[in-house]
N, C-alpha and C positions, 0 to 999 in steps of 0.2 A: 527619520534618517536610517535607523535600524531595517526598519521594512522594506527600506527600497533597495538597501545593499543588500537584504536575501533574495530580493526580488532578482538582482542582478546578479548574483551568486547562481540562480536555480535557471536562470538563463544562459548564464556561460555554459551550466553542463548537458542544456539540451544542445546548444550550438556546438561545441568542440567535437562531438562525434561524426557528426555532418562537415564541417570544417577540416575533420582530420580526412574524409572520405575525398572531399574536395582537393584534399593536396597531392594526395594520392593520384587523380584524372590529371591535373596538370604539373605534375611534374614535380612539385615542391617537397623534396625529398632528402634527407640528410642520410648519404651511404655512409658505412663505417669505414673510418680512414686512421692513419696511424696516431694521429691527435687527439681523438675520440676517444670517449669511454663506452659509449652504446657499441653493441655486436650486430644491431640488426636495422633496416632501412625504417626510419622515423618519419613523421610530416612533421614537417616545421611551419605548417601556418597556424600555430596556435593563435600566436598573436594577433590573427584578423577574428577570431573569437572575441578574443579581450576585448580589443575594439569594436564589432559588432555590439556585445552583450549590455558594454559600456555606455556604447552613443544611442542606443535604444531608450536606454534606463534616463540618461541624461535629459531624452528630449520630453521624456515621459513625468520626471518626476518635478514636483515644486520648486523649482529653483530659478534665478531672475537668467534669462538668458538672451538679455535687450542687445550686449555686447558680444554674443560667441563667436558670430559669424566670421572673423579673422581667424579666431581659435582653431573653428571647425575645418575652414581651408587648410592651415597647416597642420591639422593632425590628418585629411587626406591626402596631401601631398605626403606628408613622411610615409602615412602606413602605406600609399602608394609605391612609395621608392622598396619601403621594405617588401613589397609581395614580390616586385618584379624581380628585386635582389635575391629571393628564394625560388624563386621557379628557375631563373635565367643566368646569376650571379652576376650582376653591376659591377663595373671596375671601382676602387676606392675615388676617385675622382667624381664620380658621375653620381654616386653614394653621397659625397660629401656636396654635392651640388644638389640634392633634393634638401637634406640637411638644413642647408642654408636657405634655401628657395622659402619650406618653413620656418626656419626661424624668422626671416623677415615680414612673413605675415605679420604673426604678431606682435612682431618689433614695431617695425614704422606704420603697418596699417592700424595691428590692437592697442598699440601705444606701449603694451606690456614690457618693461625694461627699467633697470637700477637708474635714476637721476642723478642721486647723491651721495655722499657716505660722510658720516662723522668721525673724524680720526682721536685720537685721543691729544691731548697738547697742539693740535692742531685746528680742530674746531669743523666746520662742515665743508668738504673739497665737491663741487659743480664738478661733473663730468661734463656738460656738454654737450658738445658734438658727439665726443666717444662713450655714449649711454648706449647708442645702437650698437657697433662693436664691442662694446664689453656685453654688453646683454646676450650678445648674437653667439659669442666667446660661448658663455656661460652655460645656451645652450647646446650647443654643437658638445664642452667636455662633459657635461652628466650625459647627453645622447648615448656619446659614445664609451663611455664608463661604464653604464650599464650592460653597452653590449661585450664588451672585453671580458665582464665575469660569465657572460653567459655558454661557460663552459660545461658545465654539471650537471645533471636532473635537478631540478628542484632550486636552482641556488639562485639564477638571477630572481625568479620569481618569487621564493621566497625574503631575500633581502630587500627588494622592492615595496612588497607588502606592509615588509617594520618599517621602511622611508614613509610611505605611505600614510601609516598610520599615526605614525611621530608627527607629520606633517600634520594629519586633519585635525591629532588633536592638538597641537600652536593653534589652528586655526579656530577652535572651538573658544579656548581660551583667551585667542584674539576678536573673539565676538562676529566672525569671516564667517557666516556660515555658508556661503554659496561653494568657497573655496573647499570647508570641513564634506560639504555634501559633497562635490565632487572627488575628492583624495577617499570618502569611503565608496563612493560608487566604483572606483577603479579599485580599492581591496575586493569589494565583490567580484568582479569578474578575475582578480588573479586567483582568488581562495579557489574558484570555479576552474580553473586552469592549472593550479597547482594536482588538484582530484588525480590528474591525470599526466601531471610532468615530476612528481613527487617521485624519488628509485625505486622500480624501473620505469623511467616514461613511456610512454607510448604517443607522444606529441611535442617535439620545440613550439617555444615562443617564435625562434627566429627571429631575422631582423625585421621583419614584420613588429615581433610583440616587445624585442627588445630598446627599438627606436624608439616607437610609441610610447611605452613604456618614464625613458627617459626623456622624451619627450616631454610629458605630461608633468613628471615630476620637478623637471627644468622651469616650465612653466608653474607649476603654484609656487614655486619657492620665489619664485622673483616677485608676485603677486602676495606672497607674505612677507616676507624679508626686505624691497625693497625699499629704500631712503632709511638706510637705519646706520648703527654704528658697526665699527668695525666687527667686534665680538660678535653681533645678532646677525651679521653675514656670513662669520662661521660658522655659525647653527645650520643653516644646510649642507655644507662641505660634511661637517660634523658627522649629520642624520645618516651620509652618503660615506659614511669612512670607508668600508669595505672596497665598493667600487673604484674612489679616488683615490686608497691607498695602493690599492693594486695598477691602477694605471699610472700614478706617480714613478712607481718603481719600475716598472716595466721598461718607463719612457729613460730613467737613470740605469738602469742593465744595459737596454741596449745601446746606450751612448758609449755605456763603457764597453762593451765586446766590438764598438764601432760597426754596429749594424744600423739599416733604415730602423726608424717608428714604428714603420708599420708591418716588420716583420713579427712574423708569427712564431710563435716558442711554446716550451713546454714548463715553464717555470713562470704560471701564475701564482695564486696563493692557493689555488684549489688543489694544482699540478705537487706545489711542494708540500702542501700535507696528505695529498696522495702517497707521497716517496717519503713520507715517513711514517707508514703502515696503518695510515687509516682508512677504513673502507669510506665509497663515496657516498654513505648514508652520516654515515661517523662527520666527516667533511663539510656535508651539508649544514649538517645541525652546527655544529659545532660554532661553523660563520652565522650560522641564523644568529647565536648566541650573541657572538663579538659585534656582529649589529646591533641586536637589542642592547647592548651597552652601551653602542655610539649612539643609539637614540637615549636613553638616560642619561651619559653629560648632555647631550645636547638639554634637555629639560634642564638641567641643575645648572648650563653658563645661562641659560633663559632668565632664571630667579638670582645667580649671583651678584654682586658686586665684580666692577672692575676690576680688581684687584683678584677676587678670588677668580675670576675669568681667568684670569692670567695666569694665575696659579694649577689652575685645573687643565689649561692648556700645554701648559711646560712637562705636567707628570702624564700628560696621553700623548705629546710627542716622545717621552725617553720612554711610555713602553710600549711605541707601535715601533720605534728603534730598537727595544730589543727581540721581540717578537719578528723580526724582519732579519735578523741578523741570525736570531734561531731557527728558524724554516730555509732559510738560506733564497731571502727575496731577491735578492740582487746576485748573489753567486755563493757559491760556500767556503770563499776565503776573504768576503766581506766581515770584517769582525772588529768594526772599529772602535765599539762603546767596552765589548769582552776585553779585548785586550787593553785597552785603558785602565777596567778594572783590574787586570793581572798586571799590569805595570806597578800600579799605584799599591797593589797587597806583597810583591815582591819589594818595593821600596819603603813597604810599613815593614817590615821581614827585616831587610838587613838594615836600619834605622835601629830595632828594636835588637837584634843580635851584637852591635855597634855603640850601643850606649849598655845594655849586659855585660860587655867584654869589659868598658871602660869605669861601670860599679864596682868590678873585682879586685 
């Protein structure tokens, strides 16, 4: 398995150069515009490297590929919709109709999609009918989660890599090797494309490499996680914190400034630690980091108890609430957990001044 992801690694970085010459002939080109952090005209079709580098290695290397053929349609449909969207810019409509287009390959033709779920006091809940819309759901929000961070040099690709790799090894562990070989075949080809998107890039992913991207990762985690309980369904959301906590919030800012979803801002999570003086190398790593964490709970609810799931859940939600409150994810007069604590130390204060008075 190791050999075939250098093998895919050493092929991403003959292809990217070629790929980036090719976006440059037809047009796939990212100008520098006020939202932007780059100064200078970039190619954005890395991502059809990834993909190239990837489906070579895939059809090349040992692994069982009796069932791909559904697979392999929806990741051409997606990286499809993505190239066009980069040379031509796709309306969000037409974006989200390729989207789906793949997702239902492998929903109703691959079969690929959650059945069931165990809830806890409640025992195991049939979806049904709605196995293909939730499944469909599930990919369409990693898709797009992906491509929302993919603001930065370096950052979707880099947090992808730790999903990535959190994922193939569940999957090792899970004894999955077809799934492990492929989540390592796709770190080869991003390690191969980080080379050259890492500050300063000189190549996007684009929504070429950002769909795909979550694309793919949408897909094993359904393929590992699904008919499981509630806790082992959060282990992918988990793995994926970065990306879903930034679109979570996003979607809760702009309700409250009462803008569309789909309006575009300057107050991602990369944007506000930007604006709080850190260079976009500083930035990068930094979220590299906070992934790599949310890929270790994810291990540790993997091996827990119920109970301590629970537990471990309750203390990464109050501090991704306070982390969100401090960067100022929603706006910077968001401060609902601060000021609870200054509530509750002003009311330990005069308690404590009030029973003083009344010892004298």
């Amino acid at each position: 398995m190791l050999v075939w992801t250098v093998l895919t690694f050493i092929l991403g970085l003959l292809l990217m150069p070629l790929i980036r010459k090719l976006a440059f002939l037809v047009g796939a080109v990212d100008m520098p515009r006020e939202r932007h952090a780059h100064t200078k005209p970039t190619a954005t079709l890395g991502g059809l490297a990834i993909f190239l580098s990837f489906t070579i290695m895939a059809f090349l290397a040992p692994i069982d590929r009796s069932n791909a053929l559904p697979l392999f349609v929806g990741m051409l449909i997606i990286v499809g919709t993505g190239v066009i969207d980069d040379i031509k810019e796709l309306s969000p409509k037409l974006k989200l109709a390729g989207q789906v287009l793949a997702a239902l390959c492998v929903t109703i033709w691959g079969g690929i999609m959650v059945h069931h779920i165990y809830l806890p006091f409640l025992g195991r809940i049939e979806f049904g009918y709605f196995a293909i819309p939730i499944s469909i759901f599930w990919i369409l929000a990693i898709v797009n989660a992906i491509n929302l961070i993919d603001g930065l040099d370096g950052l979707a690709g880099g947090v992808s890599t730790i999903a990535l790799m959190t994922i193939g090894g569940m999957a090792l562990l899970l004894g999955n090797m077809g799934s492990a070989f492929t989540a390592f075949l796709l770190v080869g080809a991003l390690l191969a494309f980080l080379v050259f998107n890492f500050p300063p890039a000189s190549v996007f992913m684009g929504d070429t490499g950002a769909m795909f991207i979550g694309f793919m990762i949408a897909i094993l985690s359904l393929m590992e996680f699904k008919n499981v309980t509630l806790i082992s369904l959060l282990i992918p959301i988990i793995i994926l914190g970065v990306p879903f906590t930034d679109t979570f919030f996003a979607i809760i800012r702009r309700l409250k400034q009462k803008t569309s979803i789909s309006t575009a801002d300057r107050s991602h999570i990369h944007h506000r630690l930007l604006a709080l003086g850190l260079s976009n190398r500083q930035t990068v790593l930094l979220l590299y980091v906070i992934a790599a964490l949310f890929s270790g709970i994810s291990f540790l609810l993997y091996f827990s108890t119920t109970w301590g799931s629970i537990i471990l859940i309750v203390v990464l939600l109050l501090l991704i609430e306070v982390a969100v409150e401090f960067i100022g994810l929603i706006d910077e007069s968001y401060h609902p957990l601060f000021n609870l604590y200054t509530g509750i130390s002003r009311t330990r204060r005069k308690l404590y001044l009030i029973i003083s008075k009344k010892s004298r």
